[in-house]
C-alpha positions in Angstrom: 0.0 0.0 0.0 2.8 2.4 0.2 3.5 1.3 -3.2 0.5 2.7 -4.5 0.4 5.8 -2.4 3.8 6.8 -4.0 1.7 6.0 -7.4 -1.2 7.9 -6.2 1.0 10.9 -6.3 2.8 10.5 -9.1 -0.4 9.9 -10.8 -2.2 13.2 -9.2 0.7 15.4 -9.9 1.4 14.7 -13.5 -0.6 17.6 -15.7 1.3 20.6 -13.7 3.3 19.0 -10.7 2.5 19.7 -6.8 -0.7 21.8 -5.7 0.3 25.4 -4.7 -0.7 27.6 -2.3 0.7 31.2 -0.4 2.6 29.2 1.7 3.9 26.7 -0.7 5.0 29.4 -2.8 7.2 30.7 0.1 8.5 27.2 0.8 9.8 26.9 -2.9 11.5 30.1 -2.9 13.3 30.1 0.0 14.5 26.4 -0.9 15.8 27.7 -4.7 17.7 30.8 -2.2 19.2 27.4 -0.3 19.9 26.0 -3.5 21.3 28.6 -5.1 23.8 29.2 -1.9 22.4 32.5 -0.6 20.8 30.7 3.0 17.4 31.2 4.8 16.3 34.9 4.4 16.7 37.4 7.6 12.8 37.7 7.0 11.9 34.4 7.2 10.8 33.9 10.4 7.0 32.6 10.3 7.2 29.3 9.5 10.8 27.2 10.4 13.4 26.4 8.2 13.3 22.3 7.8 10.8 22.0 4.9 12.2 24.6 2.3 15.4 22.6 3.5 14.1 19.2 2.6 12.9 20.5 -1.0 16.1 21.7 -1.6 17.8 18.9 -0.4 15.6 16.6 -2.9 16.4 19.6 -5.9 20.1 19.0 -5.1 19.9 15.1 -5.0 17.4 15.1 -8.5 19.4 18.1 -10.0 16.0 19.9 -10.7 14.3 22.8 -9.4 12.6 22.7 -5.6 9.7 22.9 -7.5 9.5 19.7 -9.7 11.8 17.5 -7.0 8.6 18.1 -4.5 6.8 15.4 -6.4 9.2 12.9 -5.5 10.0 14.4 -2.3 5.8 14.0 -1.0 5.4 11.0 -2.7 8.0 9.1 -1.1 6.4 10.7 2.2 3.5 9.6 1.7 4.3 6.2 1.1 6.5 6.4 4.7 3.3 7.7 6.3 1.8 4.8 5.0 4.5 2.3 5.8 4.5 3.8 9.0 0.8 3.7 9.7 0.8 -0.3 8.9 3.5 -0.8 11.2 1.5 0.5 14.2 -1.6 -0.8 13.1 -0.4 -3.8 12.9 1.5 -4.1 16.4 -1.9 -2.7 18.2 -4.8 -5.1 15.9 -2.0 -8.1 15.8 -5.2 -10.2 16.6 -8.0 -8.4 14.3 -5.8 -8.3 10.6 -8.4 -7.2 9.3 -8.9 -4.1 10.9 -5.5 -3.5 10.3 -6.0 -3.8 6.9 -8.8 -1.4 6.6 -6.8 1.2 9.1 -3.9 1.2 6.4 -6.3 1.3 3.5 -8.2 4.2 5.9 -4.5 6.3 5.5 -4.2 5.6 1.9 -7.6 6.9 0.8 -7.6 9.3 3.7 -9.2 13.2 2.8 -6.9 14.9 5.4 -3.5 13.1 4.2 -4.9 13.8 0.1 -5.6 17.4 1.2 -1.4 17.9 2.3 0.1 15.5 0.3 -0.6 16.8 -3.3 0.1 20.5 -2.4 3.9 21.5 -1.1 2.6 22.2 1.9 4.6 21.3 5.5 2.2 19.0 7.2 3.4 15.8 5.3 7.0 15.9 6.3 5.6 16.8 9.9 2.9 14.0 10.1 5.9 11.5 9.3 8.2 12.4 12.0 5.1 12.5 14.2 4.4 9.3 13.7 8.1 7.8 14.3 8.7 9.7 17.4 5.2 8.6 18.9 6.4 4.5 17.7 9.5 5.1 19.5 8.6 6.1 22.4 6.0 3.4 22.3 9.1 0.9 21.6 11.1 2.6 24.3 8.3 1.8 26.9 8.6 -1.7 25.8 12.3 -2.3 25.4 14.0 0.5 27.3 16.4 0.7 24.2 18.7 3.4 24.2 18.0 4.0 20.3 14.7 4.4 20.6 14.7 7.5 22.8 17.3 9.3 20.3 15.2 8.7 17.3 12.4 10.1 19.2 14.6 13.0 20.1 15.6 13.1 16.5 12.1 13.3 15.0 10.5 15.7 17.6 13.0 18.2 16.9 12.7 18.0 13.4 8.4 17.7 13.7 9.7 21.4 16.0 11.6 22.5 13.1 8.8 21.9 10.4 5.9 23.5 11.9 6.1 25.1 15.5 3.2 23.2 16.8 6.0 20.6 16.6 5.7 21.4 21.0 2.8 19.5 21.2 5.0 16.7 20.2 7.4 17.4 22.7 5.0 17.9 25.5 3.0 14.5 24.4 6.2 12.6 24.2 7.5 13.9 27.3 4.1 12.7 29.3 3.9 9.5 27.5 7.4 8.6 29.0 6.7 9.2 32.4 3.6 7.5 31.8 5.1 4.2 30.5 8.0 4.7 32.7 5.2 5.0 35.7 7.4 1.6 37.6 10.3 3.7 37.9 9.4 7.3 38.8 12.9 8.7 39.2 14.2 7.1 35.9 10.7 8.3 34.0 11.5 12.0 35.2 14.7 12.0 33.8 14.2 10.2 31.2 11.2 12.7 30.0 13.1 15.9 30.9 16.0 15.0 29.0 13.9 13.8 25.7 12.1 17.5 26.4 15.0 19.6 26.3 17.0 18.0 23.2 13.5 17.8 21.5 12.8 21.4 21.8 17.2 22.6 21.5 16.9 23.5 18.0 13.6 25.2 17.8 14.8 27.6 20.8 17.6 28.2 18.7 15.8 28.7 16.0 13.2 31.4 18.3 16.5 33.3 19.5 17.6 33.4 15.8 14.5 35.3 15.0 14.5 37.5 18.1 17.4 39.0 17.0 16.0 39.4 13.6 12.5 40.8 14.3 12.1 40.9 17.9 9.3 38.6 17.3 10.5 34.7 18.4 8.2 33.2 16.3 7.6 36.0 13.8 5.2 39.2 13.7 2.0 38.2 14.9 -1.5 39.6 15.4 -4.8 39.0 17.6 -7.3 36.4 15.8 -11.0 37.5 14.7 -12.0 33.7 15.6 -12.6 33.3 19.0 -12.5 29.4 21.0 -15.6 28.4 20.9 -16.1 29.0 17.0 -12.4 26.9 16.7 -13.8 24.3 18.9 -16.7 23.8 16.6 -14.1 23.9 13.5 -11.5 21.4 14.8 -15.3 19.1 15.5 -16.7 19.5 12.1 -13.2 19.4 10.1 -12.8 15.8 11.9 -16.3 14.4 11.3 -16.4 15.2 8.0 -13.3 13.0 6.8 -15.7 9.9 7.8 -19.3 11.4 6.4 -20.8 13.9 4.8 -21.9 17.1 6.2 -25.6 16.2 7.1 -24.1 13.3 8.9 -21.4 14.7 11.0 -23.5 14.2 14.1 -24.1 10.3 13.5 -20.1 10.2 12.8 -19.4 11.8 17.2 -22.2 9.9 18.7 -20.9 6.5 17.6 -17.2 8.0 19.0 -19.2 9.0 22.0 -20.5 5.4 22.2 -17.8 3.5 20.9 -15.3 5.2 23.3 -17.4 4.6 26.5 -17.4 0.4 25.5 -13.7 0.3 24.6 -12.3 2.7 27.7 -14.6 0.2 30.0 -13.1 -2.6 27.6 -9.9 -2.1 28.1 -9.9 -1.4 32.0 -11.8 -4.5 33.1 -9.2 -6.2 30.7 -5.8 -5.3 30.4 -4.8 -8.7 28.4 -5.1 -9.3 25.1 -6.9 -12.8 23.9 -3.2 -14.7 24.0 -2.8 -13.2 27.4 -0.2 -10.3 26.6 -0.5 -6.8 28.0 -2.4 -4.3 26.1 -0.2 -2.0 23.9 -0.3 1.2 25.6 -2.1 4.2 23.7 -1.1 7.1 25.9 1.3 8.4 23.2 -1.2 8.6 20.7 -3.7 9.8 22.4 -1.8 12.5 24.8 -0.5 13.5 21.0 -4.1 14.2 20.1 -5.2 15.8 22.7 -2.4 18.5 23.0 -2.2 19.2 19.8 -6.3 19.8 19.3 -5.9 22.0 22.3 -2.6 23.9 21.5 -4.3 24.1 18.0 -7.6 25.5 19.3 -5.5 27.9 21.7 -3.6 29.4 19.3 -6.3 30.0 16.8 -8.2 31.7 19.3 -5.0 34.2 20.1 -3.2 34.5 16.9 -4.0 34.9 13.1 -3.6 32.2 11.7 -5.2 30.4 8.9 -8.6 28.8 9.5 -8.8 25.6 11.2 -9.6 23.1 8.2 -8.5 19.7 7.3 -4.4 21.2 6.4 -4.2 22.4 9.7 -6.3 19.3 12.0 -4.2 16.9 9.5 -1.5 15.7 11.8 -4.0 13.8 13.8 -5.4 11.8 11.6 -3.5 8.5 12.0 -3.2 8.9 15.5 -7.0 9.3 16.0 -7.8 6.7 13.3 -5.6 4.1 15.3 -7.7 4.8 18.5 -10.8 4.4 16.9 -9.7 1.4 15.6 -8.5 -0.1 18.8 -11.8 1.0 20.8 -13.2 -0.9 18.3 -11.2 -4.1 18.4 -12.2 -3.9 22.0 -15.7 -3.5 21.4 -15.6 -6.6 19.6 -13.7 -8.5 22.4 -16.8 -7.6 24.3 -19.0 -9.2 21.2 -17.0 -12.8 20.4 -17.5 -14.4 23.5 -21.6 -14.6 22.8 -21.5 -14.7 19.4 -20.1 -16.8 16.5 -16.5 -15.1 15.9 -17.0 -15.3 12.3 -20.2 -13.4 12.7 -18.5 -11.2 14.6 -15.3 -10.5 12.6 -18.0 -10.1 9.4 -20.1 -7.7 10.8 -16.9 -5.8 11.9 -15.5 -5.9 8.2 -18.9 -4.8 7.0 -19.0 -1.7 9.4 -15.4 -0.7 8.2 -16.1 -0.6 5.1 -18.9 1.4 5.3 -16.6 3.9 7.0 -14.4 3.8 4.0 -16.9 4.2 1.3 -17.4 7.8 1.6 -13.4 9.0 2.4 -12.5 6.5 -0.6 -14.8 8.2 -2.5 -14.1 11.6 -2.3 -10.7 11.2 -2.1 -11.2 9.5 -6.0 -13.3 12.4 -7.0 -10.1 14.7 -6.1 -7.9 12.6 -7.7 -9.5 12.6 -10.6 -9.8 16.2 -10.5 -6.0 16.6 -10.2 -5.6 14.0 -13.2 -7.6 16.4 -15.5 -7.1 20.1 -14.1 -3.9 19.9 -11.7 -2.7 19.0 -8.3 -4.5 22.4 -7.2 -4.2 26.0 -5.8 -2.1 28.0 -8.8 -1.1 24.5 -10.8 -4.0 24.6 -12.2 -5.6 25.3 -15.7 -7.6 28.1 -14.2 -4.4 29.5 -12.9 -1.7 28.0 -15.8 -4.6 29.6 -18.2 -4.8 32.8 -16.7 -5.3 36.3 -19.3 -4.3 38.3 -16.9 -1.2 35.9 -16.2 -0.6 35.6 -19.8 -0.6 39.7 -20.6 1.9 40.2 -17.4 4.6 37.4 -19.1 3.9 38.8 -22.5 4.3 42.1 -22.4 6.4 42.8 -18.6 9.4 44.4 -20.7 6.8 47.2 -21.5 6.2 47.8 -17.8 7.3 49.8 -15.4 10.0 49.0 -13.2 8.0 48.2 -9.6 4.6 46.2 -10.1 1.9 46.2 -7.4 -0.2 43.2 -7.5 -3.0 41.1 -5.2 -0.9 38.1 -6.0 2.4 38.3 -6.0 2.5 34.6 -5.3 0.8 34.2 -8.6 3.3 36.1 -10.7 6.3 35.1 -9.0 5.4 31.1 -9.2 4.0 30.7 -12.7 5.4 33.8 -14.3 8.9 34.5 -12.7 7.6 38.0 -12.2 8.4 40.0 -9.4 6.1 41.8 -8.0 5.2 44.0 -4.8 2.4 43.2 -2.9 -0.5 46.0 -2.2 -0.8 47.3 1.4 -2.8 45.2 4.0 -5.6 46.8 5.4 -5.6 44.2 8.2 -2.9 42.2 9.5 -3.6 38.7 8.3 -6.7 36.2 9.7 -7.1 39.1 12.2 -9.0 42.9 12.7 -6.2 44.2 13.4 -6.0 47.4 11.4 -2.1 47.3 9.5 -2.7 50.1 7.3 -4.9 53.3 7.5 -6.2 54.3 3.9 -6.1 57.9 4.8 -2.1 57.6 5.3 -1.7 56.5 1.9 -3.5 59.1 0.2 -1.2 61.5 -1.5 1.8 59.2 -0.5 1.2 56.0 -2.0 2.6 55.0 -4.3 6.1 56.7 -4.5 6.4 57.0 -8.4 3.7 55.8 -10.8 3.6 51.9 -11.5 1.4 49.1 -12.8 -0.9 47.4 -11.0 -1.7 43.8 -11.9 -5.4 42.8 -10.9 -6.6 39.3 -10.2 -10.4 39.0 -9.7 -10.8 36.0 -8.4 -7.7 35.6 -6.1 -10.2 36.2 -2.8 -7.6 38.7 -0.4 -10.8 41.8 -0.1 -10.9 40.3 3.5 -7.0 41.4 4.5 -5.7 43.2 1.5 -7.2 46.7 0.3 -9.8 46.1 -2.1 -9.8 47.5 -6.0 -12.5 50.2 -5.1 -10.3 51.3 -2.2 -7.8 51.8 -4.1 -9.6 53.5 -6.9 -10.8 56.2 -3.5 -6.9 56.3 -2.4 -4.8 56.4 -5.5 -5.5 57.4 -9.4 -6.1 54.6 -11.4 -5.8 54.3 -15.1 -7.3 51.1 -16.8 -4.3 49.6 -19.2 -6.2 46.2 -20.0 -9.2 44.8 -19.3 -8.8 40.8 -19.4 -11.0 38.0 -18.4 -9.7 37.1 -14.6 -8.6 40.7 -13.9 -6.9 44.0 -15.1 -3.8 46.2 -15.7 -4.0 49.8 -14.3 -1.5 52.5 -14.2 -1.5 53.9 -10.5 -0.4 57.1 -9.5 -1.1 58.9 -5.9 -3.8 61.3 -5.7 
């Protein structure tokens, strides 16, 4: 099966490569200023270094741009994730193959891996080293292995270095060890302060590097417009609706509700498995999941950031999946000694595979979208198509020197144009006011310059919008195109 997510991406990402998005768009360049010898940017502080750095390690290894090598670099991600994801499944359902079987197949077609996986965004190298810090910590509380707490070391710090909620990790892992190491209290507080502090080393390198940048450890940051509650409700529905559709999102957390009660009473009136072995231990998994939906939630609630959606919520997936999964094994434990186990073990299959049928299917619809229109975000026809793109490449000698545009992203990605962006009116995913319109009038901008219109790029909410601007500046209309304009702006 990791085979064929490796496929799967190849496949998805042939017409234009890997989906793009803002963000993406920032990975790729600052991994062709690695490549090209000139370092991570002073300015980049927002999002850590270790992604850009894996996409230009795969352009230096393929000899290709950041850009094409992140094909290879997600698919052979994915198909880790995958691997990975087996692995545990198997160690936890050694008895119920089956379920195993489905779990794995449940990653492979999974909405919230698709969603990451075919656009160069972070998440995918981050859900990988997620998932083999929380196995070796489980394998440490087994085997006491010195290896296992460095590669768990190794992989939190580098989850830290690939997306900052990487501390959830470290706090998780930390738990979990003292936890499993419960016998031995002395040797489980050492043990987790030790993994804590060498987890989280680089990133508070990392934060002191940008202090000294910006001030900022973590980069600029404003208030969020979205308060908890309404991210609570988010993180619910954006989970519920990988397993159903939207009118049945509230069949999809009262058989959790359910389900969990059986299994958590399950599993403390038996701690043995059917051969008599000692439960695997979930606490890993499940202190992951829980930290990270709250830190999530948290920081949605006091920061801008973008909207809790499947991208975002992704990094739980397998964990969750593989508690649902057990809860249910152990439901079933509860079922086989009163009835027939093949009865049993068919109904089970049946009931799985309902809960694939609608992931499976949605994820095929997006695949099959990404076969005939592109991976999505800018690789895509409506983007690679663009008339307003098109005039930009075709006639940017003509133009002035500085271009303002709502996309610089756009023009920079599939155009090699560079371009400045227009003034925020807000400071991003907040209400925050950045810029007042009444400072740029007779001010802004310096000398007279183009500005390159997209209509459909959807920024009114942050960035000042084209009748603004119109009120603010003098605007000339150049070109009128199909997706957007040209206009020669000069202050008022």
């Amino acid at each position: 099966m990791a085979l064929a997510g490796f496929v799967l991406v190849w496949v998805a990402t042939q017409k234009y490569g890997i989906g793009l998005g803002s963000d993406a768009v920032g990975y790729v360049h600052i991994a062709r200023e690695i490549l090209a010898g000139r370092g991570v940017s002073p300015g980049y502080t927002l999002q850590p270094p270790l992604y850009p750095l894996t996409l230009a390690l795969f352009g230096a290894i393929t000899f290709s741009d950041p850009l094409d090598a992140a094909v290879l670099a997600h698919a052979l991600m994915l198909a880790s994730v995958i691997f990975i994801a087996g692995v545990l499944f198997l160690r936890h359902l050694a008895h119920s193959p089956f379920l195993a079987l489905a779990g794995t197949l449940g990653v492979l077609f999974s909405l919230a891996l698709l969603n990451v996986t075919l656009t160069a965004f972070s998440e995918l190298e981050f859900i990988l080293l997620t998932l083999v810090a929380l196995l070796s910590i489980e394998r440490y509380g087994e085997s006491t292995r010195a290896r296992w707490p460095g590669v768990a070391i190794v992989a939190t710090a580098g989850a830290c270095l690939t997306r900052y909620i990487g501390v959830a990790l470290v706090g998780a892992g930390a738990l979990a060890l003292v936890w499993l190491l419960r016998a031995q209290p002395k040797r489980a507080r050492l043990t987790a302060s030790v993994f804590a502090f060498l987890s989280a080393l680089p990133l508070g390198l990392w934060a002191l590097r940008n202090w000294s940048v910006t001030g900022e450890p973590f980069g600029p940051r404003a208030a969020s417009r979205v308060g908890l509650f309404e991210n609570i409700r988010l993180a619910v529905e954006t989970f519920a609706g990988w397993f159903a559709p939207d009118a049945l999102t509230w069949l999809v957390w009262g058989v959790l509700f359910v389900a969990s009660a059986l299994g958590i009473a399950q599993y403390i009136t038996h701690k043995k498995t059917r051969d008599g072995k000692t439960t695997l231990s979930l606490a890993p998994y499940a202190l992951f999941v829980a930290l990270y939906v709250l830190l999530l939630a948290l920081s949605a609630t006091t920061t801008g950031i973008n909207r809790i959606g499947t991208r975002l919520l992704s990094p739980i997936y397998v964990p969750a999946w593989l508690i649902v999964l057990v809860i249910f094994d152990r439901i079933l434990d509860l079922l086989r000694p009163r009835w027939s186990a093949r009865i049993v073990n068919a109904a089970a299959l049946g009931i799985v595979a309902l809960a694939l049928v609608y992931p499976s299917s949605r994820s095929a619809v997006v695949v099959a979208r990404a076969v005939e229109q592109g991976a999505g975000g800018f690789n895509t026809t409506r983007w690679r198509t663009s008339e307003t793109l098109q005039y930009v490449k075709q006639h940017r000698a003509e133009m002035t020197r500085l271009l303002y545009t709502n996309g610089p992203d756009v023009l920079y990605i599939l155009g090699n144009v560079d371009a400045q962006s227009i003034p925020p009116k807000f400071q991003y995913a907040s209400n925050e006011r950045a810029i007042d319109a009444n400072a740029l009038r007779g001010t802004f901008p310096g000398e007279p310059v183009l500005l390159i219109w997209f209509d459909r790029i959807g920024r009114d909410d942050f960035l000042f919008s084209l009748e603004e601007l119109d009120v603010m500046t003098r605007l000339t209309l150049i070109a009128q195109l199909r997706d957007g304009a040209v206009y020669r702006m000069e202050k008022r």
